[in-house]
BAKOL-677161 format. One record per residue (C-alpha): residue in one letter; chain; x, z, y. Coordinates in steps of 0.1 Angstrom, whole numbers, plus 5000, padded with zeros to 4 digits. Layout:
N
NODE   vexmar   vonu     px     pz     py
NODE        a      A      X      Z      Y
...
END
This chain:
593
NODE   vexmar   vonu     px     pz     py
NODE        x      A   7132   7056   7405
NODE        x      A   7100   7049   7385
NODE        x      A   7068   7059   7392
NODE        x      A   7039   7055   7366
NODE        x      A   7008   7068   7370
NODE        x      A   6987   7039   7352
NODE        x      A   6953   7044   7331
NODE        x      A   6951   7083   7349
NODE        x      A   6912   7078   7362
NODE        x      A   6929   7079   7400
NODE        x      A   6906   7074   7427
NODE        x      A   6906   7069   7459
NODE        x      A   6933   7050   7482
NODE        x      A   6969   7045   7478
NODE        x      A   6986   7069   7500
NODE        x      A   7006   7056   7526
NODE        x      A   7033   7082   7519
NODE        x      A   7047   7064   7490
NODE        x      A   7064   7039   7513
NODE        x      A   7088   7070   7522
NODE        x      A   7103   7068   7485
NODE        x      A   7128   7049   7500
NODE        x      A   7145   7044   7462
NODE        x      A   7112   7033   7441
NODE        x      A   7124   7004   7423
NODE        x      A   7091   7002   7398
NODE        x      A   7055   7012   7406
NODE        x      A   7025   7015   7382
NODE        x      A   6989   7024   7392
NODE        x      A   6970   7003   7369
NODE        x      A   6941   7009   7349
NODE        x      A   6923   7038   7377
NODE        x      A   6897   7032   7402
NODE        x      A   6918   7030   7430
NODE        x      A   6905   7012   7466
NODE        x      A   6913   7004   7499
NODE        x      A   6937   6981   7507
NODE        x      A   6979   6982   7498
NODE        x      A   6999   7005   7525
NODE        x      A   7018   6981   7547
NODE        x      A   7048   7008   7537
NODE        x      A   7046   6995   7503
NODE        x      A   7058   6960   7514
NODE        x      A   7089   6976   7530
NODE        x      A   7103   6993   7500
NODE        x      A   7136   6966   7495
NODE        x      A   7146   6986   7463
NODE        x      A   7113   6975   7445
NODE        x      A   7113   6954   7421
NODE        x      A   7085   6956   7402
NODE        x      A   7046   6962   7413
NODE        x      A   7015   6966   7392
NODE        x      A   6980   6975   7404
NODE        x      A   6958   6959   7380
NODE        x      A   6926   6965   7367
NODE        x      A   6912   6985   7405
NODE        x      A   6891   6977   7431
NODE        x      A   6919   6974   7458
NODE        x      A   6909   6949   7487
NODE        x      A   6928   6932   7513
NODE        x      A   6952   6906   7520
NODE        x      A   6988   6903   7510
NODE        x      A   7006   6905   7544
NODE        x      A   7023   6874   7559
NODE        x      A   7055   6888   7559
NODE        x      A   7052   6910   7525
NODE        x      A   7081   6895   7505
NODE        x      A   7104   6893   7532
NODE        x      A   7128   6925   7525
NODE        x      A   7119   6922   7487
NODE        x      A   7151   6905   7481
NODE        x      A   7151   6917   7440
NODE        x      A   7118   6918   7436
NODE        x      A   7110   6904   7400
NODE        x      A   7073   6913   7390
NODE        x      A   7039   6912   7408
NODE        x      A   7006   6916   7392
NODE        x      A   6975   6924   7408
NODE        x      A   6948   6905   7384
NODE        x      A   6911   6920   7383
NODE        x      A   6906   6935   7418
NODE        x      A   6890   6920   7449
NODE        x      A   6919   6909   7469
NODE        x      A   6915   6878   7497
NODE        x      A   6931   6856   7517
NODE        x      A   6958   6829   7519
NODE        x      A   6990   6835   7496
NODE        x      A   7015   6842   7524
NODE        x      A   7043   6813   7527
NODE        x      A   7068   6844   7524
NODE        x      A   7066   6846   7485
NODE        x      A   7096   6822   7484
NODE        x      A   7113   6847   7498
NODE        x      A   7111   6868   7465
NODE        x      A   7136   6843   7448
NODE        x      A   7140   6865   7420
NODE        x      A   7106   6869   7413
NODE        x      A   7096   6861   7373
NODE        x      A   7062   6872   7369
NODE        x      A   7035   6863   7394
NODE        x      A   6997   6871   7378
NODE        x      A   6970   6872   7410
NODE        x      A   6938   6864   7392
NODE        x      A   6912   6870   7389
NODE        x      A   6909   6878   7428
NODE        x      A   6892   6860   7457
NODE        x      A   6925   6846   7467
NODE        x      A   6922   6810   7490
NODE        x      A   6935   6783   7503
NODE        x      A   6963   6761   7489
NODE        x      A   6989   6775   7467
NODE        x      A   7025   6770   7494
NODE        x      A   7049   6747   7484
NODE        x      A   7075   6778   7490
NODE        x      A   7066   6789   7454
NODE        x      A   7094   6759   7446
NODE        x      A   7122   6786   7456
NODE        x      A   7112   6809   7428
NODE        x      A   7140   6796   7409
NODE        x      A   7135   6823   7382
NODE        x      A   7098   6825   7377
NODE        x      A   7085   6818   7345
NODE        x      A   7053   6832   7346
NODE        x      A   7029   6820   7373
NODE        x      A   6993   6830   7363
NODE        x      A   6967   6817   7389
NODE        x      A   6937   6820   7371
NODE        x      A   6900   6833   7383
NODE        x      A   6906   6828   7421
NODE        x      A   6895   6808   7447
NODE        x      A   6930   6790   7450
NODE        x      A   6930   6751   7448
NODE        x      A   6938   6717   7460
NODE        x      A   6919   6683   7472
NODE        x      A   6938   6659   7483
NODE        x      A   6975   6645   7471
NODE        x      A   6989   6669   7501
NODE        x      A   6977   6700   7486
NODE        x      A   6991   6697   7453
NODE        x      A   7023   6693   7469
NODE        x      A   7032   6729   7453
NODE        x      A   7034   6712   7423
NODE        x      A   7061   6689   7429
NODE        x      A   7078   6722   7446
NODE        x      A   7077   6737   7411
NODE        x      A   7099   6708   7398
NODE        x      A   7128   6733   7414
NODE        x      A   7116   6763   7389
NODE        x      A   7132   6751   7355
NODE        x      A   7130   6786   7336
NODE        x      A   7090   6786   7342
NODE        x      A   7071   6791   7308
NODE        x      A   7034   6799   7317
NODE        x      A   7014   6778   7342
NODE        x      A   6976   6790   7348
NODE        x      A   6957   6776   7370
NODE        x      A   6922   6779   7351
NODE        x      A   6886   6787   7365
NODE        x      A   6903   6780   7401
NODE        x      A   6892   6753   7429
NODE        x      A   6915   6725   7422
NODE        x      A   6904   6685   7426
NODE        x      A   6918   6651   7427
NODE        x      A   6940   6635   7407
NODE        x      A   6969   6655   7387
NODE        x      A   6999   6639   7408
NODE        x      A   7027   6625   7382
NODE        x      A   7052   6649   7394
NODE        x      A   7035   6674   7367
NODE        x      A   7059   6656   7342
NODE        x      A   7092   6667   7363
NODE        x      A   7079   6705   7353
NODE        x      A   7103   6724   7333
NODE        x      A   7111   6711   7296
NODE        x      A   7106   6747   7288
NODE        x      A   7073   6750   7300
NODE        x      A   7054   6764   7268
NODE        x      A   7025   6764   7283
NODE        x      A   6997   6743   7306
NODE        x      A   6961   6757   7316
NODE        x      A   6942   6736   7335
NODE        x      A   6906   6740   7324
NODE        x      A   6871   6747   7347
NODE        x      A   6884   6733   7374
NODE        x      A   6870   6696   7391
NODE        x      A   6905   6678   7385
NODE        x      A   6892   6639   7381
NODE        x      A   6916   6606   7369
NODE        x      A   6933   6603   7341
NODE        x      A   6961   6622   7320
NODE        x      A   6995   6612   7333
NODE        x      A   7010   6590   7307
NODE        x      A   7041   6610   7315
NODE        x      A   7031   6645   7304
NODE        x      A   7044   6635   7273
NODE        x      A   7081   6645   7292
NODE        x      A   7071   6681   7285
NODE        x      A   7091   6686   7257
NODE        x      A   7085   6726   7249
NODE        x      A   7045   6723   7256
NODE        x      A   7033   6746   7231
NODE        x      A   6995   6751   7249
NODE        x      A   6980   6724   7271
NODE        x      A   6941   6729   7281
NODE        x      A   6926   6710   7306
NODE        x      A   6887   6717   7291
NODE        x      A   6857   6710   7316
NODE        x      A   6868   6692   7345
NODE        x      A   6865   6658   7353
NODE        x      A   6890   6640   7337
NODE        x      A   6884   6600   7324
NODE        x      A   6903   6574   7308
NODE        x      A   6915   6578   7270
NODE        x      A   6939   6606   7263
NODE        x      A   6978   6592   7265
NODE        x      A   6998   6578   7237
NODE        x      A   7028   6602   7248
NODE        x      A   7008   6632   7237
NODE        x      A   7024   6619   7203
NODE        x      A   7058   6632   7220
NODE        x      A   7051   6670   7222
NODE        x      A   7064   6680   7187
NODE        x      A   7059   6716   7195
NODE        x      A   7022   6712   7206
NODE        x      A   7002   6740   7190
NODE        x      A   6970   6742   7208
NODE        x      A   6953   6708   7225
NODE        x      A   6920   6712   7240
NODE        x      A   6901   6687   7260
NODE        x      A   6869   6694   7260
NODE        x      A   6839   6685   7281
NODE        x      A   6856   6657   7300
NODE        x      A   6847   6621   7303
NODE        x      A   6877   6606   7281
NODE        x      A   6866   6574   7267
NODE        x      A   6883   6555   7238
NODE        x      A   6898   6560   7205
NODE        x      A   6920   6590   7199
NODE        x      A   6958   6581   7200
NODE        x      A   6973   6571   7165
NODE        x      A   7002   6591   7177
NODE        x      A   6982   6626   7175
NODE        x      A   6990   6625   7138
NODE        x      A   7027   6632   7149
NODE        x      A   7017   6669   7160
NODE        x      A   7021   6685   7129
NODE        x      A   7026   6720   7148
NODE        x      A   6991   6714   7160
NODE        x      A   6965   6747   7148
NODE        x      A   6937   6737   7175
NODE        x      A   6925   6707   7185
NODE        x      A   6892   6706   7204
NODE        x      A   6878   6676   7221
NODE        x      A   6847   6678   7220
NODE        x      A   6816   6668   7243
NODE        x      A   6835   6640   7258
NODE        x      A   6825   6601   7256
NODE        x      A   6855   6590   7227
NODE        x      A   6842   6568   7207
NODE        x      A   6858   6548   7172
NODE        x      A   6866   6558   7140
NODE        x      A   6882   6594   7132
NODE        x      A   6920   6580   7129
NODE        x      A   6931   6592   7096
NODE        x      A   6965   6603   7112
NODE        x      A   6948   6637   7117
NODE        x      A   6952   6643   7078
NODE        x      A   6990   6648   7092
NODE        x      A   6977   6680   7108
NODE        x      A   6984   6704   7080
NODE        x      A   6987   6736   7099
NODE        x      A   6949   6731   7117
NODE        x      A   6928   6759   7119
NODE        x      A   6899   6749   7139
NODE        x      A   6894   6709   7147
NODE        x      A   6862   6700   7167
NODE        x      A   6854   6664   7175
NODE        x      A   6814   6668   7182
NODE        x      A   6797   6651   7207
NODE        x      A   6811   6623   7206
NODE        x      A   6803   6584   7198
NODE        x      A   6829   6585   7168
NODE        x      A   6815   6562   7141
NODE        x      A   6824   6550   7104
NODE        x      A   6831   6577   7074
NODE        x      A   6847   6605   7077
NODE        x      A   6887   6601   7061
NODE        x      A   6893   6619   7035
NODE        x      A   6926   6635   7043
NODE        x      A   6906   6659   7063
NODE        x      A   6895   6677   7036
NODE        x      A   6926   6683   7024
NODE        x      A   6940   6702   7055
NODE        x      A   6938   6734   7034
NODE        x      A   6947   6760   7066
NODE        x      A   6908   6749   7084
NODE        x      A   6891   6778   7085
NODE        x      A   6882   6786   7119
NODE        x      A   6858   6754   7123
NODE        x      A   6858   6716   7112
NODE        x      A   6831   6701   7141
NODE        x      A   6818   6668   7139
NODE        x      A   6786   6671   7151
NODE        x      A   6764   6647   7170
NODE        x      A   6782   6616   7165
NODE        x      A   6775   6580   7146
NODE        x      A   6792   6590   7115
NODE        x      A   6782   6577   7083
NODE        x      A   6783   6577   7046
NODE        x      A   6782   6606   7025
NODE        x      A   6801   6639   7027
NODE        x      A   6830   6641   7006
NODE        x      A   6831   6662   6976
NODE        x      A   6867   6671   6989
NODE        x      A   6850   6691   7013
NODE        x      A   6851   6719   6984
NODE        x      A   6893   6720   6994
NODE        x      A   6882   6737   7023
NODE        x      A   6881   6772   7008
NODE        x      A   6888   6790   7033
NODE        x      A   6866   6770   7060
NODE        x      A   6840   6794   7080
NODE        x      A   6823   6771   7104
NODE        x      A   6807   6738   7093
NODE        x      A   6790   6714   7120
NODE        x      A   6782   6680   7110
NODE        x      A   6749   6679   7122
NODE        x      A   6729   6648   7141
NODE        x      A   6747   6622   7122
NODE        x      A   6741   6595   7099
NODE        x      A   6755   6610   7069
NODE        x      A   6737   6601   7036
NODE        x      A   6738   6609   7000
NODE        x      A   6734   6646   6986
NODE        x      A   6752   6676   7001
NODE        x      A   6780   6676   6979
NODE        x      A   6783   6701   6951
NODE        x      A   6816   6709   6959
NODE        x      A   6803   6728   6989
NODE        x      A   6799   6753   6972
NODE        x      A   6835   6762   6969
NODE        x      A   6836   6768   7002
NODE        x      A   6827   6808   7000
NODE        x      A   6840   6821   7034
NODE        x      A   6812   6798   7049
NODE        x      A   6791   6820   7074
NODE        x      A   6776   6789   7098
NODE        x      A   6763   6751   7082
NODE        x      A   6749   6731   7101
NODE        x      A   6738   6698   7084
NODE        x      A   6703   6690   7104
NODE        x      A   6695   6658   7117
NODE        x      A   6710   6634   7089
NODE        x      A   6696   6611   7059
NODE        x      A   6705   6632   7029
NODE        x      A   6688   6635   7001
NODE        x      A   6681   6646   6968
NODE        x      A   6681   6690   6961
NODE        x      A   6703   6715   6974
NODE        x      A   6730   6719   6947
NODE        x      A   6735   6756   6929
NODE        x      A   6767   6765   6938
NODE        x      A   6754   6770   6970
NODE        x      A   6743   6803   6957
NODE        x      A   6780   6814   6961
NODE        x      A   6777   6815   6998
NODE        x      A   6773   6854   7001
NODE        x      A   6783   6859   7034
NODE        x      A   6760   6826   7052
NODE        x      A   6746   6841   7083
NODE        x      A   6733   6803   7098
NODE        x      A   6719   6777   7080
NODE        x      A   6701   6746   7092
NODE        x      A   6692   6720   7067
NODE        x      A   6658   6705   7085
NODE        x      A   6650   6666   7092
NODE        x      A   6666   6651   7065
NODE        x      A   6656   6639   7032
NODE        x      A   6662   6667   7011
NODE        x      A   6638   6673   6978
NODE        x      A   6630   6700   6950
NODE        x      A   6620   6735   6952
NODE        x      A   6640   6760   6980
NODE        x      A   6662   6780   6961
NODE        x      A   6652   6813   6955
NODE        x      A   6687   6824   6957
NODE        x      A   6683   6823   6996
NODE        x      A   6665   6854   6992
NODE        x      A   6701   6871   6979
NODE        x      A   6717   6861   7008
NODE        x      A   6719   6898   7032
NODE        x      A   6739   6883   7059
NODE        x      A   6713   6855   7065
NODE        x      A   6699   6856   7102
NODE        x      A   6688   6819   7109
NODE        x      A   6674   6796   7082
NODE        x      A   6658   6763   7092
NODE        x      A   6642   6738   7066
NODE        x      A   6618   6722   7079
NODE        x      A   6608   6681   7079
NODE        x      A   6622   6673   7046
NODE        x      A   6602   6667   7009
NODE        x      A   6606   6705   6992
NODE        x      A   6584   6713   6970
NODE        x      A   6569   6741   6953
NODE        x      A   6566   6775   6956
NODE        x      A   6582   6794   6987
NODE        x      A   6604   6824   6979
NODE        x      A   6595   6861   6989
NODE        x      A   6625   6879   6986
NODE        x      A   6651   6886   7012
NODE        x      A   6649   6863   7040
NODE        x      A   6617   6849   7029
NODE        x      A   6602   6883   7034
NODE        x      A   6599   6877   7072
NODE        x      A   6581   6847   7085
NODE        x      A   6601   6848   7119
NODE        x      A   6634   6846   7100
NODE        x      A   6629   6811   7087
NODE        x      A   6610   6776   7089
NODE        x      A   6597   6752   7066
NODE        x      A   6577   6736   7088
NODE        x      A   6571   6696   7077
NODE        x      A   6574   6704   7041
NODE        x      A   6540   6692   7028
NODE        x      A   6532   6706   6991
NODE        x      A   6549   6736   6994
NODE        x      A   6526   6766   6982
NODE        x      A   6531   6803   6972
NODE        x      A   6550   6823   6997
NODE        x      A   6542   6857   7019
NODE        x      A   6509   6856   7033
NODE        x      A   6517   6850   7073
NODE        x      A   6524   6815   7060
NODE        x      A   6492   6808   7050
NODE        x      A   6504   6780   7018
NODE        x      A   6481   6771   6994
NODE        x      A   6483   6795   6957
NODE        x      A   6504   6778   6937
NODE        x      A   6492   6760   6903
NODE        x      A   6515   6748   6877
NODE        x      A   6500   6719   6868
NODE        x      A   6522   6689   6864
NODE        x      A   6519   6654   6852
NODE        x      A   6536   6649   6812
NODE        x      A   6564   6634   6808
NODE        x      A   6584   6626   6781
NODE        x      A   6621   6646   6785
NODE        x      A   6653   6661   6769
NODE        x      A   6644   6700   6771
NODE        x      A   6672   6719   6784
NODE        x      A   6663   6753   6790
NODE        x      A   6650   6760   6757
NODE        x      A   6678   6758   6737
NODE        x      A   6694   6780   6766
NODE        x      A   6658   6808   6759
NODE        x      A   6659   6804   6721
NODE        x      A   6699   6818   6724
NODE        x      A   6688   6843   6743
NODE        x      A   6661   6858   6722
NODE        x      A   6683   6850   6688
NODE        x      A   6706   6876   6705
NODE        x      A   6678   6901   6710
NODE        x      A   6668   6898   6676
NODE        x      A   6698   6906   6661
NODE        x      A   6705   6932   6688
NODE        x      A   6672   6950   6678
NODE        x      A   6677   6948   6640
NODE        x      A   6713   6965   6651
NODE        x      A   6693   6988   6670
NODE        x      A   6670   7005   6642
NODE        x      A   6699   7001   6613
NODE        x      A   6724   7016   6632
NODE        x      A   6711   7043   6654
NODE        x      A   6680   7053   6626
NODE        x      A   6655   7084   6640
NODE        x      A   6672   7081   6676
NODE        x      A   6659   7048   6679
NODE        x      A   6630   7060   6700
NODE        x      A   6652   7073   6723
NODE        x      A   6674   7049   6728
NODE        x      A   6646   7019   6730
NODE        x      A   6650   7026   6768
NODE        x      A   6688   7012   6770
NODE        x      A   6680   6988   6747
NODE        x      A   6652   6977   6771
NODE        x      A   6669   6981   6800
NODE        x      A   6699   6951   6782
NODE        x      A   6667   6929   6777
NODE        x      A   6663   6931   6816
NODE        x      A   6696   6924   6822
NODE        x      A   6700   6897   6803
NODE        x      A   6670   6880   6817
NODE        x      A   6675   6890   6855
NODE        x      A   6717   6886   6854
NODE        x      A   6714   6918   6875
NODE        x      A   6724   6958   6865
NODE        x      A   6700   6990   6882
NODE        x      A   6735   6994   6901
NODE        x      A   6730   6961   6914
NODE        x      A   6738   6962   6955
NODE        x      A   6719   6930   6954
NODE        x      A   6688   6946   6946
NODE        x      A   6664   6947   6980
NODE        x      A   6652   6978   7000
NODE        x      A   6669   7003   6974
NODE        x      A   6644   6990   6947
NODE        x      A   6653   7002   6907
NODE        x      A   6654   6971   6882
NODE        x      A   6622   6983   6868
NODE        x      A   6600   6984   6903
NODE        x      A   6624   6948   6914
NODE        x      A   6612   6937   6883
NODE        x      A   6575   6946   6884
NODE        x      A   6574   6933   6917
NODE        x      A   6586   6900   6911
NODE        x      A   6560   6901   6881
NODE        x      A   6530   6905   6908
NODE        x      A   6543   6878   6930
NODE        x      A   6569   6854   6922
NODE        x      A   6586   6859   6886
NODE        x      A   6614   6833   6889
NODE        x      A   6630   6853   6919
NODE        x      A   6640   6878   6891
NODE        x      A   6653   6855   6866
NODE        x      A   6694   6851   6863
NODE        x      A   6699   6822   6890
NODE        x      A   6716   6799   6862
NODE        x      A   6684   6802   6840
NODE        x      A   6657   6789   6871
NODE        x      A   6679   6766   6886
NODE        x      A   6677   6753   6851
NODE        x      A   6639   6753   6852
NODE        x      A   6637   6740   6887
NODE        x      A   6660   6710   6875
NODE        x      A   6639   6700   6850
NODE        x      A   6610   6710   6867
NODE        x      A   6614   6682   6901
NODE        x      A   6641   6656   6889
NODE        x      A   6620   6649   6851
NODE        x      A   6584   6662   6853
NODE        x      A   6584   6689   6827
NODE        x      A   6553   6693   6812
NODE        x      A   6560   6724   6795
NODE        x      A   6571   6745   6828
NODE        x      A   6544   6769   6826
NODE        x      A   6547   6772   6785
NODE        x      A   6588   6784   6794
NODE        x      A   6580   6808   6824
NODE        x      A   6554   6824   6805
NODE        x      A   6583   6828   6775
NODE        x      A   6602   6844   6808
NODE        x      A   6574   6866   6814
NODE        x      A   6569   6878   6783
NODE        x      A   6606   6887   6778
NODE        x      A   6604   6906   6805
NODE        x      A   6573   6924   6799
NODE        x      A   6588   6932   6764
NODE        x      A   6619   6946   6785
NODE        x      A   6590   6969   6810
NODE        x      A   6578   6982   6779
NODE        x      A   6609   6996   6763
NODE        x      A   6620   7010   6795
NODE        x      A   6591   7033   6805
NODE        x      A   6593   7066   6814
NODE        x      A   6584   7086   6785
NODE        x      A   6599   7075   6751
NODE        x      A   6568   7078   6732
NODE        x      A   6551   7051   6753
NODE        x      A   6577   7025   6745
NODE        x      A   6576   6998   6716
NODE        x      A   6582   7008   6685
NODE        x      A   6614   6986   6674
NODE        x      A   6592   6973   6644
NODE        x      A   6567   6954   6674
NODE        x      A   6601   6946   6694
NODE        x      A   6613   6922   6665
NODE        x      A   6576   6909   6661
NODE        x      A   6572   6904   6696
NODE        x      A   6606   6885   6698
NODE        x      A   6597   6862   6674
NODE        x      A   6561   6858   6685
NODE        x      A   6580   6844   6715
NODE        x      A   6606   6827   6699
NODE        x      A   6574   6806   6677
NODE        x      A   6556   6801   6706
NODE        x      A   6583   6781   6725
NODE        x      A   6592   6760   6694
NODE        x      A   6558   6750   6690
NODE        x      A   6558   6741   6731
NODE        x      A   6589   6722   6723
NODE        x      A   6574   6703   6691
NODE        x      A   6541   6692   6712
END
């Protein structure tokens, strides 16, 4: 007979009537608000097999002599309630018991060696109570479980246990799949012979004590999918043989004291999703078959370490990568262009480094970048104004570099407590509560190849020829239609659409646009066009920088005008052409000079 009465908002205690069902083989109160503690009757129920009162608030003790008529008893789980006490040495008794799951509870004590005789266990889930072990004669229940050779699952996280693991952990079952040791204060080393578990699929043993360098044998466990080691005191190099896990998805060991170069083994690793190596004393360059584990996408961490040299360009394989940390290094060089490519990325963190030069375009691809911290390094050139575009952006940190120039107002730049630019000594422009100097565009001559004209002259041959079409083609309903022919000249000099979703606080293109034109034009120019500018601008000296953004200014002026309101106050298309090639004159002559 089954009874099941879980997740029904019970209250109250268990009655002790239920012991009289005398045929009960499976009971099921979980998920309710039951309390008190388990009727004794319950325990004397030999048809039971199967009990499961998670998720109350029951109290009490498991009796001494609770398993001793529970000959077929196979399941047990009373996790997240506020049981105490001793596990009673009875529990062998319940020799064909296969799932065992007590935490978390206030359980005590040491876990009794009679748990050996649970021949058929496989899962034994310990975790979250007060259960441990000191010295070699309380982990005695461990060699005991040398006897269970179906068991799967071993928990014994966030518990009490100390000392050394005792070697007798490699005479577990070859099908164990599973090995959590972690937040406990286990100290020594790794046995060398855990590399006997064959079937280990899981094996954490993150923030205990544990010293020494991580064992060769680890190399052994072919099925290995999840190793984590972190916050330990392991010392050494990692094992060559760690490139022989090529099941591995996780690897996490960081915060110890490991120290040498990254092995490039770990290129073997071809199904990682999430490799953290951070604080750490690793040192030398980063190997390149890293970056070509394609599946990373969870995190690549190798913050606060030694490493050195620059940052690959290969880190652009990582398409699918959403968790950068390579911060407080030595790396040098500029952030590679090929970062860009990396368009899932919501968190880099490159701080505290010796990189240089300006923060490449492409990383205006980076839609969906909630954290980014690029301060104390060497970095140079204007801040991008395509920051601004960025919606998801919570945190952005520049300060103690070399930027330059003026200081975005758009998107993130509109709040002063959403970013810092601290250290950054001639920048100028931005919202007021920054209190930077005006901005002057006053720059020493220098003799240069001009790119951006020819890249303004295309653009207003197009507008010509698009406003001769204009008054040939549509005749007396060119008045009328001056407006969409304005509204193209806006687009074509802004790269955005009035549909745009990138346009801020459900601004049109015109008031975006007019905006900008009060403040800061070049946040409303097409990002390829004033990255252009800025380009030239900081890496040649050009002269002519003002002469091109007041070309911008007038295009888009010219664009304001055709697009107002009422028809009759917009250009006619006769003045459009002039105007155009007003422009047009006026840059070649900048250009000649």
């Amino acid at each position: 007979m089954h009874l099941d009465l879980m997740d029904n908002m019970l209250s109250g205690a268990i009655p002790s009537s239920l012991g009289k069902l005398s045929s009960l083989s499976w009971l099921s109160l979980a998920y309710n608000s039951l309390s008190g503690e388990i009727p004794a009757s319950i325990w004397n129920i030999s048809s039971l097999w199967g009990i499961y009162i998670q998720w109350n608030n029951l109290t009490g003790i498991i009796p001494e002599n609770a398993f001793s008529k529970l000959a077929n008893f196979r399941s047990l789980t009373m996790d997240n309630n506020r049981f105490h006490g001793p596990l009673p040495a009875s529990l062998g008794n319940a020799s064909q018991l296969q799932m065992l799951q007590l935490g978390p509870n206030s359980f005590s004590g040491v876990v009794p060696p009679q748990i050996g005789r649970l021949a058929n266990i496989k899962w034994l889930l310990l975790s979250s109570t007060l259960l441990g072990a000191e010295g070699p004669g309380d982990w005695a229940f461990m060699t005991a479980l040398a006897n269970c050779s179906q068991l799967l699952d071993l928990d014994l996280s966030a518990g009490k246990f100390a000392g050394f693991l005792p070697r007798s952990l490699s005479n577990l079952s070859i099908s164990l799949q599973t090995l959590n040791l972690p937040d406990n204060a286990i100290s020594g080393t790794l046995p060398q012979e855990i590399g006997n578990l064959a079937g280990l699929e899981s094996l954490l043993v993150d923030s205990n004590s544990l010293t020494g360098s991580l064992p060769s044998s680890l190399g052994r466990l072919r099925n290995l999918h999840v190793l984590s080691a972190s916050d330990n005191n392991f010392t050494g190099s990692i094992p060559l043989s760690i490139g022989n896990l090529t099941e591995l998805s996780t690897s996490n060991i960081k915060a110890n004291a490991f120290s040498g170069i990254i092995p490039s083994s770990l290129g073997n690793l071809t199904k990682l999703y999430e490799l953290r190596l951070g604080r750490n004393y690793f040192t030398g360059q980063v190997p390149g078959g890293l970056f070509n584990i394609r599946t990373l996408s969870i995190a690549l961490d190798l913050s606060h370490n030694n490493l050195e040299g620059p940052i690959p360009e290969e880190i652009g394989n990582l398409i699918n990568l959403i968790e950068l940390h390579a911060e407080s290094n030595n790396f040098s060089g500029q952030i590679p262009k090929r970062l860009g490519e990396c368009q899932l990325l919501q968190i880099l963190y490159l701080q505290n480094n010796d990189l240089s030069g300006t923060i490449p375009s492409l990383l205006a691809e980076h839609k969906g970048l909630q954290y980014l911290d690029l301060s104390s390094n060497n970095l140079s050139g204007q801040i991008p104004g395509f920051f601004g575009n960025f919606s998801m952006l919570y945190y952005l940190n520049l300060p103690f570099n070399s930027f330059i120039g003026e200081v975005p107002i758009f998107g993130a730049f509109a709040n002063a407590s959403a970013f810092s630019i601290r250290g950054n000594g001639k920048l100028c422009g931005g919202i007021p509560d920054l209190h930077l100097p005006r901005c002057s565009f006053h720059f020493p001559k220098r003799k240069q190849k001009h790119l951006v004209i020819p890249l303004v002259l295309s653009i207003i041959a197009t507008l010509v020829v698009l406003a001769f079409l204009f008054k040939l083609c549509l005749g007396h309903k060119t008045r009328k239609t001056k407006g969409s022919y304005g509204v193209l000249v806006l687009e074509t000099v802004t790269g955005k659409r009035p549909t745009d979703n990138t346009l801020r606080q459900g601004l049109s293109l015109r008031e975006y646009i007019d905006l900008a034109l009060q403040n800061r034009v070049m946040d409303a120019v097409d990002t390829r066009l004033s990255l252009d500018l800025e380009n030239e601008l900081h890496a040649k000296g050009d002269s002519s920088y003002k002469a091109k953004i007041d070309c911008i200014v007038s295009l888009l002026e010219l664009g304001m005008s055709c697009t107002q309101e009422l028809p009759s106050s917009r250009m006619p298309t006769g003045g459009i052409i002039k105007e155009l090639l007003a422009i047009k004159d006026s840059l070649i002559g900048e250009h000649r000079t």
